[in-house]
N, C-alpha and C positions, 0 to 999 in steps of 0.2 A: 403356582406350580412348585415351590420351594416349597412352600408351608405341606405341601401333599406331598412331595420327598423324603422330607424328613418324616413326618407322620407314619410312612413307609420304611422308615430306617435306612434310606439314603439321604445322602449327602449331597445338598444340589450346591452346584459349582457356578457361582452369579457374573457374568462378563457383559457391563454396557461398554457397546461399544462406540461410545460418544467423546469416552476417559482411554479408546486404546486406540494408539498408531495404527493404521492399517499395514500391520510389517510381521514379518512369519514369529519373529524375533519377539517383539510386544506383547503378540497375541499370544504365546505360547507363557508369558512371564503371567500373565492377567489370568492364565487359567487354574494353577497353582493347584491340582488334581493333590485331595488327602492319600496319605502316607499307605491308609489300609482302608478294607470294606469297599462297596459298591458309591459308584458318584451319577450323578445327572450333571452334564453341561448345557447351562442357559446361556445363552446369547441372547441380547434386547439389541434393537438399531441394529440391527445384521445390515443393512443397504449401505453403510458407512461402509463397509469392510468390500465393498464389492471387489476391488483389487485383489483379495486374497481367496476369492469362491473356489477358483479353482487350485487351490493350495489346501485349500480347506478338505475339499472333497476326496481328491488326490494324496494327501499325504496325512492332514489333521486324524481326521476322522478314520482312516484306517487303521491308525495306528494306536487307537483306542483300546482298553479291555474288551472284550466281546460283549461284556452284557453292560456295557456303558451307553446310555440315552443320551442326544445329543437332541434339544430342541434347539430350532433358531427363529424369532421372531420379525421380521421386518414388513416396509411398506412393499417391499416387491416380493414378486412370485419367484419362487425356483429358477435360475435357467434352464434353457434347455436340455444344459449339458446333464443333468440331473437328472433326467426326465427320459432322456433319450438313453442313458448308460444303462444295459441289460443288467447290471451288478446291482444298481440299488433297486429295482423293481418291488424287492421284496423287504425291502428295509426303508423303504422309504413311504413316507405316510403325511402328505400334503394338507393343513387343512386352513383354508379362507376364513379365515373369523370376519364375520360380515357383521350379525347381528343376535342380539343373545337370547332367550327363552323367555318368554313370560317367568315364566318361575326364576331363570338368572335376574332378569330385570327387578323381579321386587323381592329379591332377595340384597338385591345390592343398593334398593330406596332406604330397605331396610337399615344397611348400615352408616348410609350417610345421612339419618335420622331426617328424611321427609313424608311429611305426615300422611297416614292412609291412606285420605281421604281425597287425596291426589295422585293417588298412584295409578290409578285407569285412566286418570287425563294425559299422564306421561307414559305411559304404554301405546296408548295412541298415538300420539306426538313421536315420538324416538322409536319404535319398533325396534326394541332394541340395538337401536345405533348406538356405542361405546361411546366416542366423543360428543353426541349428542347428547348422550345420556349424563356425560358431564357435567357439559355447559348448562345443561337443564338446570339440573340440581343448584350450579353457581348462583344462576336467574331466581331459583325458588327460597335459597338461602336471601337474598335480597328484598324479594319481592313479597314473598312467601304466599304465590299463584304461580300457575304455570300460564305461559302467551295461550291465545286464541286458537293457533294455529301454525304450520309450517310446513312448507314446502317437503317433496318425496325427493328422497335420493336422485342422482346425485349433488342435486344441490342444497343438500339438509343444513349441510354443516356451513354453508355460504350465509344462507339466510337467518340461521339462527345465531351467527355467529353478529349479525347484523342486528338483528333483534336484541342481542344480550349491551352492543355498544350504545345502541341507545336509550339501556339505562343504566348506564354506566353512573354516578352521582352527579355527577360535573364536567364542564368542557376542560377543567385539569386531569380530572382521572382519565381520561379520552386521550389528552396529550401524553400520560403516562404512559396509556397503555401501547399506544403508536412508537414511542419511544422503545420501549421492552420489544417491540415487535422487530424492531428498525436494527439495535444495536445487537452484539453478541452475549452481553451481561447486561443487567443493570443492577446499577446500586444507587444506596442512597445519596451518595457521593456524585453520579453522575445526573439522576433528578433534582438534584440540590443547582448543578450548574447548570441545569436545560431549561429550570420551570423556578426555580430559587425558589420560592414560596411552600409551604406544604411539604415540602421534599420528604418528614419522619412519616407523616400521615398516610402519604399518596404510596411509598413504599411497603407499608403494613397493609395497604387495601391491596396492591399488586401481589404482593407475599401469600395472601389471605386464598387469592382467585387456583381454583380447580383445575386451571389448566396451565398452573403455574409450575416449574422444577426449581431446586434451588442447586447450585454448586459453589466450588471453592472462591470461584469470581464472581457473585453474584443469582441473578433470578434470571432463569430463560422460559420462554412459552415454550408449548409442545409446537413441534415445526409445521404443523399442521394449520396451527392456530395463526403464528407467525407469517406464513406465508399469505393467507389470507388477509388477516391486517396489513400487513405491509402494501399488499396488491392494489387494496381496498383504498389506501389512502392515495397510494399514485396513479390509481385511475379516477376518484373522486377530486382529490384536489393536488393537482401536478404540483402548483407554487408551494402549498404546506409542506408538500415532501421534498420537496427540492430544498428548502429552507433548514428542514428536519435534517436531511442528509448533511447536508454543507454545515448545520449546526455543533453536529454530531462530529463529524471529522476534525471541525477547528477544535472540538473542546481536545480530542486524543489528540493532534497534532501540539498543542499547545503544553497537553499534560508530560508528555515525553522531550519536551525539550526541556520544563522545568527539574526535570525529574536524570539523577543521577546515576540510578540504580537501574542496569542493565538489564535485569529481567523484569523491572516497571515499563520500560522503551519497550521490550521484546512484547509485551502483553500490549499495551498501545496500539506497534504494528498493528497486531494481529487483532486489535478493534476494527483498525482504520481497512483493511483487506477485508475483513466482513462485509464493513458496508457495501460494498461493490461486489458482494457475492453471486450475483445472479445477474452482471457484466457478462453481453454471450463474447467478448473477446477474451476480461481477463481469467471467466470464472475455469474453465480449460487449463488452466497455469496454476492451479493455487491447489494444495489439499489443506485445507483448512479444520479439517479434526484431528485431534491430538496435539493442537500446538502449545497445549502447556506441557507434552513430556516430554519436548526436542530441545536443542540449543545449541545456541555458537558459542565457542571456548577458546581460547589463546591457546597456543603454543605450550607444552609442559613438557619435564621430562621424558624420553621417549616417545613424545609423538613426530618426531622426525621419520623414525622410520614407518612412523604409519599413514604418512600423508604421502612420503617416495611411494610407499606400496601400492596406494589405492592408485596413485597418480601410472605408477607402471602397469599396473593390471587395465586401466581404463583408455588411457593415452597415450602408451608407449614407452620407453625408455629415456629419449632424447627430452621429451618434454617432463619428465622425471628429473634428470639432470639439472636442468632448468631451476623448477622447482628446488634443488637442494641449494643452488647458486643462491636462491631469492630468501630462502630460508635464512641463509649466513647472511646477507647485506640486511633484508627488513625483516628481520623475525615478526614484530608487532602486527605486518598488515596481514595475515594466515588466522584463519579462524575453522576449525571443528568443528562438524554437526554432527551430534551425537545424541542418541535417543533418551530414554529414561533412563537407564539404565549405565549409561554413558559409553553405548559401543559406539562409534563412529560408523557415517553414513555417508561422506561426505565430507569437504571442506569446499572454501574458497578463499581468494589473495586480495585483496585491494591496499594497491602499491602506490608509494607517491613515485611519480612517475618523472614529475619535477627536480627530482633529490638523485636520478641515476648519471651515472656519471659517462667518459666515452667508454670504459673498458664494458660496462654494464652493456651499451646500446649493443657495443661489437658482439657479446655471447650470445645476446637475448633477441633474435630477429622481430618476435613478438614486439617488445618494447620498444624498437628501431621503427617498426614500422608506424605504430603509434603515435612517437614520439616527432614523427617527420608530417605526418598529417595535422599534427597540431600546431607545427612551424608552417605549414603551409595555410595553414587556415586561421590562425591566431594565435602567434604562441604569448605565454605567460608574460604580463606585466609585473612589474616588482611587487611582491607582496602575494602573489594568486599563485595556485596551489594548483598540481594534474594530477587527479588521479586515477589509477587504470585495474578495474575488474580481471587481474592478468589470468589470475589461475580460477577454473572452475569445473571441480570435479564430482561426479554425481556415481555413484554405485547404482543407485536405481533408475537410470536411463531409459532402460526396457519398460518400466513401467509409471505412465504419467497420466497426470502431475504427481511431482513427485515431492517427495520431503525436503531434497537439496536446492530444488527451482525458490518453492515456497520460503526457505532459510534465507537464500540471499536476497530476495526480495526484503524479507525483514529486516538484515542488515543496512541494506542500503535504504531502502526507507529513515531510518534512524540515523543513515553516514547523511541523507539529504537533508532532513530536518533540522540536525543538530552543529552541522560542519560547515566554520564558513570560508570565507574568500578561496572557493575554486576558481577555478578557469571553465575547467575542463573533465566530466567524466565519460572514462569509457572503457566500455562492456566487450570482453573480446568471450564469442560461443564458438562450438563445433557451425562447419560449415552446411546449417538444418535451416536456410532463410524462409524457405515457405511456413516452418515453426516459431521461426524466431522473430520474423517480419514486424506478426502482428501483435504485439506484446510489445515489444519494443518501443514501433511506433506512437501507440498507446503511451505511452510515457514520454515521448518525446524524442526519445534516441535514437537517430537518423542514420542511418546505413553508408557507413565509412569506405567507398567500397575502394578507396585508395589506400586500405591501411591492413587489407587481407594477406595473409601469410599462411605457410608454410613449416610443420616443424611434423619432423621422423614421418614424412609422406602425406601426415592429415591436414585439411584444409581447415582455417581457420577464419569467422568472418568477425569485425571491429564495427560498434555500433558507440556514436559520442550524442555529446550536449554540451555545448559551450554554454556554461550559468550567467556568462556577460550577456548573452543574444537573451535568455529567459530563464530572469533569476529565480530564485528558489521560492518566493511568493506567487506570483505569477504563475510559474506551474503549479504551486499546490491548487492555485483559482482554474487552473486550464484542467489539471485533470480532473477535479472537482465534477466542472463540468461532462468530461467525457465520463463519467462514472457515471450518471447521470441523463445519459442519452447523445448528448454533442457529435458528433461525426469527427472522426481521427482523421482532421489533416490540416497542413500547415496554416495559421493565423492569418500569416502575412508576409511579407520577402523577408529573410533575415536580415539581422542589423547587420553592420558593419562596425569589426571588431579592429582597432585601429594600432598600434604601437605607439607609443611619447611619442617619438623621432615622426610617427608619419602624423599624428594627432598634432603636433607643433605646428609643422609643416601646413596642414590642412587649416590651421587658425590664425597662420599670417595670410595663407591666402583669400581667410573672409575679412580679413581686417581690409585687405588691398581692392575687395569684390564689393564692399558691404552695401554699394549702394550704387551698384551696377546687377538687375533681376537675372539677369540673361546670364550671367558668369557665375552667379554664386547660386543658381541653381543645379549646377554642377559640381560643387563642394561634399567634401566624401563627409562631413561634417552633420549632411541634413539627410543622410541612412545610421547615425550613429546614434549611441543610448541616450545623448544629450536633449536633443530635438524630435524623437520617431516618431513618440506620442501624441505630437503636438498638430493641433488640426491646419498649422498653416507652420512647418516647418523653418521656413527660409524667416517668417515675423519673430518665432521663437529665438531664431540663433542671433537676427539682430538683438532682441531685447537681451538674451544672456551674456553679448559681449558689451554693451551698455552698461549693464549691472556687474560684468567685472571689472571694467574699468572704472565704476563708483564706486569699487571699494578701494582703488587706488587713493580716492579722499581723505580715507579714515586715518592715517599715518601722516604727518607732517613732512617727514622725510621722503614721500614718495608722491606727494600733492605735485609737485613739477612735472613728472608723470604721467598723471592724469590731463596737466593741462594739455602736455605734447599730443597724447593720447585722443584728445578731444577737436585739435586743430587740424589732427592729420588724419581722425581715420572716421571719428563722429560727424562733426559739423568740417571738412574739411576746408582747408586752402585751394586755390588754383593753383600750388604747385607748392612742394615742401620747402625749396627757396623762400616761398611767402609767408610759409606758416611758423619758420625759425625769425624772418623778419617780424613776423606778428608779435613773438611771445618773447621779444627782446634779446634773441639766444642766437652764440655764433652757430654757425651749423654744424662744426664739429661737434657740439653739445649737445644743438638739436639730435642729430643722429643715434648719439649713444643714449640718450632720453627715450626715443625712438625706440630702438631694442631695447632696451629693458621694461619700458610698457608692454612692446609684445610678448616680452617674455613671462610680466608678470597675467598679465589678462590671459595666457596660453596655461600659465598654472591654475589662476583660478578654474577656468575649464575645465581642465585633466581631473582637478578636485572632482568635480561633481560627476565630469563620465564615471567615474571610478566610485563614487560613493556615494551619490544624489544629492551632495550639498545642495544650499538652496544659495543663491549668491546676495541674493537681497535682504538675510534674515540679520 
């Protein structure tokens, strides 16, 4: 249509929309209509854009020159609204490209240089189907015959697509192509760490295939082709795609923690949210095209007033306020989303929540309330970090998913990966639970519902995750799995998240229990990170305070220690009277030997809740 434009002496105007935001804003930068003379606007992938149809029709396109042609391409038909509007009846000119002419057909064998002598066998075969007629061609470039035979629409392109895998060269080029199908790019970079072998080879034969695109990140199939493979594999063999998938995501998970450069992590993300694209909980939440023209930004000159602004236009004044409070104490945790172009669309806050101080809690009800659910449920050990999704502000609310949901996903995907010793994150949203529920939970983040608030009349709901109960590996395996089919809901009882003072506490009383069943199976000791996994709890915490009191050994200064330690709480005496008699020691001695073995065996402990030391290494 271009090449016939121009031939015509217009000017055709080319917009896929694969490469534009679906946003009025975008779409009007991508159109870029010349200076003078007549234009034609092509749209390709119109079905991306479905969010702006009615902008489109309503505002775009009227506001055109009158004798400006406007095609638009996609998988879907017109809506209704199109159809039913008396105004375009007479401007509007609908047509189904289904299947092409004899004469298109070998006109276009013609140009992908397949030989004559073949052309009536693929006229019959593909009736001119466009994608069939592809794939043919790909098959005949290889093979150089066309198949036997194939199936009638609609399931041409299933089976021929089936037909072309199996003669793909090799069961590598097969794993390639499943790869290509599965991820959002590929490169040879990511064939190199999926299949290490072949990687230049296997990416020049994928480069090569007809149904292949290329862009600034790599090689994508047409989504046609994609979906099929994809499908194909996870109903043929569940385990290879399961393996594929989970493959796929440790390599982005892996590559973005290595990886310094913010908009390498930002690209990652938006690997690792592919994969789970067609997730029917999370796919609802995500817009996943155009994510290489968005971004989160810091804080710069003059964007104070334009985060007050957005935040008072959206949520009020009071919660604006707020906002400027949080500005001046953490400027750092505020980040910008902002399109191509760098208008802003949005921001959002993630605050350490740990580092507010009382005047902070007293302004900020938000952060009080928070901050008092996490004292009730577990507050910070020395050294762990809270931090709390305070501010979240979206301009395109009205229309979802939206570009601001998908951003902060991004961010915190990358704050999860890369950031360690939390406690504690959490997510404060407008009060939309029936929206927010199931996305949330999906990840893990449990509905705080002691931690909702109140600010300039709007209701507010608080969703956490203590990273003590399920660290940050562990859920990447957990959701792993829900991406994947798993059913979202809780594993198992939560741990129990203990303090020093009550963990101390809780490991003299198994020193006093250790070999009484009936009492130390009441130790808050055998729900906690130490012992949960273990298939016989109460055997574990014996053997790990055995093994810290072996290491009492290893120090000559602290071997008296150990023997106290062994007389009184291991192999014990009939009575600690006997057991200071035993080891030749007045009792005053015995005593303080005494405590200081619990004290030392109570630290080896704490060590390991807190960091998984091993006690016996």
């Amino acid at each position: 249509m271009a090449d016939v434009a121009r031939d015509g002496g217009v000017v055709p105007v080319l917009v896929d929309a694969r490469t534009v935001a679906p946003e009025a804003g975008a779409f009007l930068r991508a159109v870029e209509p010349p200076r003078s003379g007549r234009y034609v606007v092509l749209v390709d992938t119109y079905e991306l854009l479905g969010g702006l149809d009615d902008w489109v029709r309503e505002h775009f396109v009227p506001g055109l020159p009158a004798d400006t042609i406007v095609v638009v391409a996609g998988r879907d038909a017109p809506s209704g609204r199109w159809v039913a509007d008396a105004g375009w009846h007479e401007l509007l000119r609908v047509v189904s490209l289904r299947n092409l002419s004899p004469a298109d057909t070998r006109a276009y064998l013609r140009v992908e240089g397949v030989p004559g002598e073949l052309h009536e066998r693929v006229l019959e075969l593909a009736h001119g189907h466009p994608l069939t007629l592809s794939l043919l061609v790909d098959m005949i470039r290889r093979r150089e015959d066309v198949p036997g035979a194939l199936s009638v629409a609609p399931d041409v392109v299933r089976a021929l697509l089936a037909r072309l895998v199996d003669q793909v060269p090799g069961p590598r080029h097969l794993e390639a192509l499943q790869i290509c199908a599965h991820a959002r790019f590929t490169t040879e970079e990511l064939l190199r760490a999926m299949l290490e072998d072949d990687a230049g080879a296997l990416f020049r034969w994928l480069r090569g295939l007809s149904f292949m695109e290329e862009r600034e990140f790599g090689l994508f199939p047409h989504d046609v082709v994609r979906d099929i493979l994809d499908a194909d594999l996870r109903w043929r063999d569940p385990d290879g795609y399961a393996r594929l998938h989970r493959g796929l995501r440790g390599h982005f998970v892996e590559r973005a923690r290595r990886s310094a450069d913010g908009r390498v992590r930002h690209q990652d993300l938006a690997d690792i949210m592919f994969l789970s694209r067609d997730h029917p909980i999370v796919k609802g939440y995500w817009q996943l095209t155009g994510l290489g023209q968005v971004s989160a930004t810091g804080l710069e000159a003059g964007d104070e007033d334009v985060v007050l602004a957005m935040t008072r236009k959206v949520q009020g004044e009071e919660q604006a306020a707020l906002a400027a409070h949080w500005i001046e104490r953490q400027p750092g945790g505020f980040g910008i989303f902002r399109d191509g172009a760098g208008e802003p669309f949005g921001y959002a806050a993630y605050l350490a929540l740990h580092e507010a101080d009382e005047d902070d809690l007293a302004v900020d009800p938000a952060m009080r309330a928070m901050w008092e659910h996490v004292v009730r449920h577990g507050p910070p050990r020395a050294g762990e970090s809270v931090l709390a999704w305070r501010f979240f502000v979206d301009t395109e609310s009205d229309s979802r998913p939206s570009r601001s949901e998908t951003m902060i996903r991004l961010w915190h995907g990358q704050e999860v990966i890369t950031r360690a010793g939390k406690a504690w994150d959490l997510v404060t949203v407008p009060s939309e639970r029936d929206y927010w529920d199931p996305l949330l939970s999906f990840f893990d983040f449990h509905h705080a519902a002691d931690a909702a608030y109140r600010i300039g009349g709007r209701p507010y709901e608080v969703y956490a995750h203590d990273w003590r109960v399920l660290g940050v590996e562990d859920w990447l395996a957990l959701t792993a799995e829900r991406e994947l089919g798993a059913p979202v809901t809780p594993a198992s009882p939560p741990e129990l998240v203990l303090s020093q003072p009550e963990f101390a506490g809780a490991v003299r009383d198994a020193l006093r229990d250790l070999h009484r069943p009936d009492r130390l199976a009441g130790n808050p000791l055998l729900r906690s990170r130490l012992v949960r996994e273990a298939d016989d709890p109460a055997g574990e915490l014996r053997r790990l305070i055995g093994a810290a009191a072996e290491t009492l050994r290893d120090d000559p200064r602290e071997e008296p220690l150990h023997r106290v330690a062994d007389r009184t709480f291991l192999r014990p005496a009939p009575t600690q009277e006997r057991a200071a008699e035993m080891l030749g020691l007045p009792f005053s001695t015995y005593r303080r030997y005494r405590n200081r073995a619990v004290e030392r065996i109570g630290a080896r402990l704490w060590e390991r809740e807190l960091y998984g030391h091993r006690l016996d290494s």
